[in-house]
C-alpha positions in Angstrom: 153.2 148.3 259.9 151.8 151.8 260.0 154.1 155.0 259.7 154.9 155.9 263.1 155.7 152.4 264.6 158.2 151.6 261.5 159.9 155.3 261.7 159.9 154.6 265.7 161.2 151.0 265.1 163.9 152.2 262.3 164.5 154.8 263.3 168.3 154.3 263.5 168.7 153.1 259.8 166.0 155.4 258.6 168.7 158.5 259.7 171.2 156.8 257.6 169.5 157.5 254.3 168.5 160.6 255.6 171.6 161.7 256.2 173.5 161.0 253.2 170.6 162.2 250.9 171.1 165.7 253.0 174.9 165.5 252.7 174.8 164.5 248.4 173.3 168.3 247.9 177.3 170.0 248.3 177.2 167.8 245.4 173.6 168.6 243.4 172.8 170.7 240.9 171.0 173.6 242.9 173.4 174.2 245.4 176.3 174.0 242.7 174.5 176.9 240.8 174.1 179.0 243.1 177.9 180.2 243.0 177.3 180.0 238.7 177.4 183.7 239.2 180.6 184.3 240.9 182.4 181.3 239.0 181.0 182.8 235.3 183.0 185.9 236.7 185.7 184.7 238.6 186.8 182.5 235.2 185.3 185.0 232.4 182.6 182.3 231.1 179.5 182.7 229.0 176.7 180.7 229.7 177.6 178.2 226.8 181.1 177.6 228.4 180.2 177.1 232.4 177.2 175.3 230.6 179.8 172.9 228.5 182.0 172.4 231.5 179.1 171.1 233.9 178.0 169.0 231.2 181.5 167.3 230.5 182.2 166.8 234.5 179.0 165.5 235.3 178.8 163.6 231.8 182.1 161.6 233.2 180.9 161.0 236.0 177.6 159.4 234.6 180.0 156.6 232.5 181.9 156.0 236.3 178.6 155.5 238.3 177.5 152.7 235.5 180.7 150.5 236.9 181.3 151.8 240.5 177.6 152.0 241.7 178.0 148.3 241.3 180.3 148.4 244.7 177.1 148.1 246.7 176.5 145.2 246.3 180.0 144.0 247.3 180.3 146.7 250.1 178.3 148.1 253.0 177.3 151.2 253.5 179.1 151.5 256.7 181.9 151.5 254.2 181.4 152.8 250.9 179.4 155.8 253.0 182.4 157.8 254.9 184.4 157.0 251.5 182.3 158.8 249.7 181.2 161.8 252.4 185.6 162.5 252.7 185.6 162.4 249.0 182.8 164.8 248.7 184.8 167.2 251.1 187.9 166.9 249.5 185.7 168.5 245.9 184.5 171.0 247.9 187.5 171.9 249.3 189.1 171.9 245.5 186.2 173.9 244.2 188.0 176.5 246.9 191.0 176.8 245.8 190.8 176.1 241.9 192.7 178.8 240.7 192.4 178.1 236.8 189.1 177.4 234.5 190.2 174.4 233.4 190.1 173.0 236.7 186.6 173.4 236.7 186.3 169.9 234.7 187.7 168.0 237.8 185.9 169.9 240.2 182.6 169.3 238.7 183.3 165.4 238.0 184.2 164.8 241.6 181.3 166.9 243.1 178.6 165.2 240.9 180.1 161.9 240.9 180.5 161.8 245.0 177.6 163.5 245.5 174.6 163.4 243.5 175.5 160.5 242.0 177.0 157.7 244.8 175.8 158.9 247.9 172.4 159.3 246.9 172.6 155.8 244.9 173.9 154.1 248.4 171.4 155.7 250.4 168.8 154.8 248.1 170.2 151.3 247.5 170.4 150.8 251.6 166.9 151.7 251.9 165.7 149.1 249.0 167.6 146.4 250.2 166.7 146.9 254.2 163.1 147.1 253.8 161.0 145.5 251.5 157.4 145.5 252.7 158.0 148.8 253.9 160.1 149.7 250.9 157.7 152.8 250.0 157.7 153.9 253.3 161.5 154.0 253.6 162.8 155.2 250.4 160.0 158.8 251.5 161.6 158.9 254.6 165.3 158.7 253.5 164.9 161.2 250.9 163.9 163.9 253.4 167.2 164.9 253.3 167.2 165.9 249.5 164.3 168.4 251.3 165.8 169.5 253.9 169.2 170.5 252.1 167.1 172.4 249.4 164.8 174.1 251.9 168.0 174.8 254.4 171.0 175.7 252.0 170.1 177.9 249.0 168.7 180.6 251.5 171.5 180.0 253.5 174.3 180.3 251.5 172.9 183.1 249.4 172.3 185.2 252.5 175.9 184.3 253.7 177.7 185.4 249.9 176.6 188.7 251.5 179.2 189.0 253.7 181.4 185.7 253.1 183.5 185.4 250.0 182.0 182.6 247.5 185.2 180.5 247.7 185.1 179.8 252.2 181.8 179.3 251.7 182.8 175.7 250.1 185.3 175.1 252.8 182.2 175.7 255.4 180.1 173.0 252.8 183.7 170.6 253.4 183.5 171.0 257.1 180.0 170.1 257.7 181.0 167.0 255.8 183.7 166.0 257.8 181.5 166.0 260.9 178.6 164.0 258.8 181.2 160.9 259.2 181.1 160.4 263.1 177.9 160.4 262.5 176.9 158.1 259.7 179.9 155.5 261.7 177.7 155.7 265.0 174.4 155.3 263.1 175.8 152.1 261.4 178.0 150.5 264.5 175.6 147.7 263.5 174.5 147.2 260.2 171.0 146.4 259.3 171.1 144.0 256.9 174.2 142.2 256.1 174.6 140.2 252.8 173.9 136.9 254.4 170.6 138.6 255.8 170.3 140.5 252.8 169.8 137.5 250.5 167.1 135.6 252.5 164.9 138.8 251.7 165.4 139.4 247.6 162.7 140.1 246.0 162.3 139.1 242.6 161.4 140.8 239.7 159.5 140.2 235.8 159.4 136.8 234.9 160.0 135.5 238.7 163.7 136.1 238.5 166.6 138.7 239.0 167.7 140.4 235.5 171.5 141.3 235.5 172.1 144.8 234.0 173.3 143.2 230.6 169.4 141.6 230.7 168.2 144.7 231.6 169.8 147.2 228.7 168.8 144.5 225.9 165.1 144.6 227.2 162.4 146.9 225.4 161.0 148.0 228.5 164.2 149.7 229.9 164.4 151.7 226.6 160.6 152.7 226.9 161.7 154.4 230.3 165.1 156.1 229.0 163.2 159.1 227.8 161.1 159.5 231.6 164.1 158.6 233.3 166.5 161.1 231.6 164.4 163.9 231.2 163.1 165.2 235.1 167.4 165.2 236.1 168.3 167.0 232.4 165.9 170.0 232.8 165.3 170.3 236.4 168.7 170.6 236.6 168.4 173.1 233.8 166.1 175.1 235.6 168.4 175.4 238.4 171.5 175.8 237.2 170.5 178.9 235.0 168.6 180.4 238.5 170.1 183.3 238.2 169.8 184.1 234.5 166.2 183.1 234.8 165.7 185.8 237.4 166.5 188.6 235.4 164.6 187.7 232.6 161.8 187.6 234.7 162.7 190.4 236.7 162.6 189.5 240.0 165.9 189.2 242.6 167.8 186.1 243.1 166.9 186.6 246.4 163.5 186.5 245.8 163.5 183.4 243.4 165.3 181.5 245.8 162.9 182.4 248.9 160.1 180.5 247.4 162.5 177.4 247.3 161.3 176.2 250.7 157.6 176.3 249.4 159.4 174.0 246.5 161.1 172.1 249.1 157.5 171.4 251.2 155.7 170.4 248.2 158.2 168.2 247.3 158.3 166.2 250.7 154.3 166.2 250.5 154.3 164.4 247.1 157.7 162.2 248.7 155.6 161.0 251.0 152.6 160.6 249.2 154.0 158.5 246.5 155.9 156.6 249.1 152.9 155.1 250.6 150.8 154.9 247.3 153.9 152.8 246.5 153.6 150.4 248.9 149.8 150.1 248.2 149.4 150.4 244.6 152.7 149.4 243.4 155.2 151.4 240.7 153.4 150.4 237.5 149.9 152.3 238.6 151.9 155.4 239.2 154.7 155.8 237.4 153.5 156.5 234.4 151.7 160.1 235.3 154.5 161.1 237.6 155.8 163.5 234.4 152.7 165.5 234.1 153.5 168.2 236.8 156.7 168.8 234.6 155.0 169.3 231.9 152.8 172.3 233.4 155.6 173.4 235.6 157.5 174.3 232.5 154.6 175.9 230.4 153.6 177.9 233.2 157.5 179.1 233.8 157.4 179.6 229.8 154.9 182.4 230.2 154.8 183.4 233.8 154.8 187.3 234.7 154.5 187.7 238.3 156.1 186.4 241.4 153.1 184.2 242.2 153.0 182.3 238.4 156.4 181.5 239.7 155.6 180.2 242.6 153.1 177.7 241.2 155.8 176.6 238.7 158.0 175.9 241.6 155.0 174.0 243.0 154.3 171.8 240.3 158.3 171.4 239.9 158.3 170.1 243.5 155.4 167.6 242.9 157.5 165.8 239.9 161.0 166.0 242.5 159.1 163.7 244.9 157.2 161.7 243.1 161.1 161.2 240.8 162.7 160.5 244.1 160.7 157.3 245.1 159.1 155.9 241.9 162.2 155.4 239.9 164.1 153.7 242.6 161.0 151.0 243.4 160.8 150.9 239.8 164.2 149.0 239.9 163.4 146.9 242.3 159.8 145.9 241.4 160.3 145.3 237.9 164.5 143.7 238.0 164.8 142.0 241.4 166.8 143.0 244.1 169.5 140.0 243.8 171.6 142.8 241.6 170.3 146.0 242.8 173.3 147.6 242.7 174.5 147.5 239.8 170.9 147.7 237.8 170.0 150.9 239.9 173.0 152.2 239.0 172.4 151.9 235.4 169.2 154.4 236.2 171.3 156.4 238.4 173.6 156.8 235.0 171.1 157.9 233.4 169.9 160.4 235.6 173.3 162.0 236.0 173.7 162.0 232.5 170.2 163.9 231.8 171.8 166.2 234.9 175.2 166.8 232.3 172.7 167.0 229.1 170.5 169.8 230.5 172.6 172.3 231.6 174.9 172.2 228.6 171.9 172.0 226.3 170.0 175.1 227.8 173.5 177.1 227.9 174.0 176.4 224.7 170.3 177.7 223.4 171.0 180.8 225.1 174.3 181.4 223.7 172.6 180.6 220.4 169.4 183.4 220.7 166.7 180.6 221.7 165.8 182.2 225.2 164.7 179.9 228.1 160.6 180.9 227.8 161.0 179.3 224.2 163.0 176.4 225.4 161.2 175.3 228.3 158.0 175.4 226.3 160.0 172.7 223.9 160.6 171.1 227.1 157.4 170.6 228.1 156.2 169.0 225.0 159.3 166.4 225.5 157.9 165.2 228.7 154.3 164.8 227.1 156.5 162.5 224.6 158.4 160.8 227.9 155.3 159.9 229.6 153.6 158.2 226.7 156.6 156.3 226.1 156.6 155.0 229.8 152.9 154.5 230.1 153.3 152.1 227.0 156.5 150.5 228.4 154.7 149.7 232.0 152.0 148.7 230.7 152.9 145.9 228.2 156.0 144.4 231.1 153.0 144.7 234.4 151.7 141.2 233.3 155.2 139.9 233.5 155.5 140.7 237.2 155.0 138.0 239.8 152.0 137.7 241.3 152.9 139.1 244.9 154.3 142.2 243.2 
């Protein structure tokens, strides 16, 4: 089915993963960070120590996704969804009215967990298991809400710390939660596919079968993609959760840094969209494998950028790797494992992702605190994802024979 006949004709389920991919970012790195200044303050933290903190929530909340992103396959998302978006609401809503530094551990955990970690994993997981020709197709079009909250908020809320105290702006992030449940209910009065429906449509994976997690952790191929699968959440979260320290080395505004986020944001879409229908023709294993290169110059050129516009083309190349990270790793999981336990194998990568998310920040913080500034660090950086994409173009390579014949 072409594009515009399956968006037409799915439409309805299509705005589900839409809109909880657009409601996880009070939950994502980027927006998180952009209050790092007023937190560092309001708490007296270095870099290291907001660094730490992020790391230790968002670490805990990696080890929780590995048991509870399993729930999907036991719940629906008409369920586990307004759980989840309440949950989110209720951490924004604590990020408010935290009065002590310690709290910050709590905070971050529940944000990260809720957020970037199970609504995007049940948006993504809804979109895998409800389409399967068109599998490509929908996974690009659900995670048009990762765009639109990074093209919409950051400007947003920056322009609005102006003139509204850093604190209500989370209670504004809670309240346009609340109202995303009404909304996500009416969407789903009917689900798409329930589990009876849901198992006449698996799709199987290497070998002609579906691997359990256990299967999947003691294979050699899931340790080839560790590294590639680790690495984009680790130090793209990096990059924006130091935003504002990296502005003033470079000496441009926050203002200014963040304005070129919707260029970011357009590019990332592009290459969503892109990779979403080279997905359904070429398959994961063709593409996969290269889908770290833009990371690799994004970081070199951010290394040694001195103007505005070297920036610019760093956020560019940056936005390629975000779409092309949305869509491929998720298909991965289900091309190469089966979809009979989706849930809980995608939310082994989705663990792995949040941890990288935990490792980066607190990693980076801690080089600064240390004397290794971020141009010297992110040129290290790029030479780790040169090492990442080896290592997957190896793993893919040696497990594509092992996939059945129709994949």
């Amino acid at each position: 089915m072409s594009t515009v006949p399956f968006i037409r004709t799915n439409a309805k389920w299509l705005s589900v993963g839409v809109l909880l991919t657009f409601l996880s970012s009070f939950g994502q790195t980027y927006f998180i960070s952009l209050f790092a200044g007023h937190i560092q303050k309001a708490f007296d933290l270095s870099h290291g120590t907001w660094g730490g903190i992020y790391t230790v929530g968002t670490g805990a909340s990696a080890i929780v996704m590995v048991w509870a992103g399993g729930l999907c396959d036991h719940f629906k998302a008409r369920v586990l969804g307004p759980i989840m978006i309440i949950s989110l609401a209720a951490a924004c809503t604590f990020m408010a009215v935290n009065p002590v530094w310690w709290g910050l551990f709590a905070v971050i955990f529940l944000l990260r967990f809720t957020g970037q970690g199970m609504m995007s994993h049940i948006a993504m997981v809804a979109m895998s298991r409800w389409f399967t020709t068109n599998r490509g197709k929908a996974i690009s079009i659900a995670t048009l809400g990762f765009g639109f909250g990074e093209a919409i908020l950051p400007i947003t809320f920056v322009a609005l710390m102006a003139v509204i105290d850093w604190r209500l702006l989370w209670i504004v992030g809670a309240v346009i939660l609340v109202i995303g449940v009404p909304v996500l209910l009416s969407l789903l009065r009917k689900e798409r596919t329930p589990q009876s429906i849901a198992a006449q449509s698996q799709a199987f994976g290497m070998e002609g079968r579906h691997w359990t997690r256990n299967q999947a952790v003691s294979h050699w191929l899931f340790w080839f993609m560790v590294p590639g699968l680790l690495g984009p959440s680790a130090f793209q979260t990096a990059f924006f959760f130091h935003q504002v320290h990296f502005a003033k080395i470079k000496q441009v505004s926050h203002v200014e840094l963040v304005a070129m986020y919707p260029i970011y944001t357009v590019v990332a879409i592009l290459a969503m969209v892109v990779s979403g229908w080279g997905l359904d023709r070429y398959g994961t294993a063709r593409l996969l494998p290269f889908s770290q290169i833009p990371m690799v110059l994004a970081f070199l050129v951010f290394a040694y950028a001195g103007s505005i516009w070297a920036l610019l083309l760093g956020l560019i190349f940056l936005g390629l790797n975000a779409g092309f990270n949305v869509t491929l790793p998720t298909a991965f999981w289900s091309e190469f494992y089966g979809t009979g336990n989706l849930g809980e194998i995608k939310a082994l990568g989705t663990s792995i992702m949040v941890l990288g998310s935990a490792i980066g920040p607190g990693l980076t913080g801690l080089g600064i605190d240390l004397g290794l500034g971020l141009e010297h660090q992110y040129i290290i950086i790029a030479g780790f994802f040169i090492i990442a994409s080896v290592a997957m173009l190896i793993g893919v390579m040696r497990a594509r024979p092992m996939l059945p014949a129709t994949s």
